[in-house]
C-alpha positions in Angstrom: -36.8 -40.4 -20.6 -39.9 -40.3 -23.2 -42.0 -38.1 -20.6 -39.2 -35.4 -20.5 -39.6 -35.4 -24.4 -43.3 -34.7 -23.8 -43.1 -32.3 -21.0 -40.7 -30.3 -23.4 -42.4 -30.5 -26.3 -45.8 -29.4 -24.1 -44.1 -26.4 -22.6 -43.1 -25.6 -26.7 -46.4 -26.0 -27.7 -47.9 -23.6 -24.6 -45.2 -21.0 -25.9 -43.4 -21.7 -22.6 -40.0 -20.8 -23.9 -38.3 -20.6 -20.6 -40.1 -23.2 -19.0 -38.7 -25.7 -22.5 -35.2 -24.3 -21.8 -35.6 -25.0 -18.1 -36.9 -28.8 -19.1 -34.0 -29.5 -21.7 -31.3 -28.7 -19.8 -32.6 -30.8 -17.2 -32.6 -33.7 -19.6 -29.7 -32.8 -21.3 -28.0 -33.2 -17.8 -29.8 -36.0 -16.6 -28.5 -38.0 -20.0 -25.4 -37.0 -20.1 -24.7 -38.5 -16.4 -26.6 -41.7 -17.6 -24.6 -42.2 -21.0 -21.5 -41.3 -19.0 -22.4 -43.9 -15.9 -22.5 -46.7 -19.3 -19.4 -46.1 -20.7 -17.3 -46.0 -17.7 -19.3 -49.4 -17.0 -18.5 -50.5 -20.5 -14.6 -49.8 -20.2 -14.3 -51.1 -17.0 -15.8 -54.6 -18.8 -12.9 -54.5 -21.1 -10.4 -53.7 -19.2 -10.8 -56.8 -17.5 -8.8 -59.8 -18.9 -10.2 -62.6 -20.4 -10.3 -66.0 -17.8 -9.1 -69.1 -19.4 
């Protein structure tokens, strides 16, 4: 996740504005599906009763 920091922050830098937009959406999208893959992991955790 780091190097799409980079490569956004490098296409700033080069005064690629469309080429940053381009890369921070795809992050943006790309993190959103892994935070929302955790929590549907973490809910289904606590849905599930405690075993005695």
């Amino acid at each position: 996740m780091w190097d799409q920091h980079e490569d956004i922050l490098k296409a700033v830098i080069a005064g690629d504005a469309a080429k940053a937009e381009e890369l921070a959406r795809q992050h943006i999208t790309r993190t959103a599906g892994v935070l929302l893959a955790r929590m549907t992991k973490q809910r289904e955790r606590s849905a599930v009763p405690a075993q005695s």
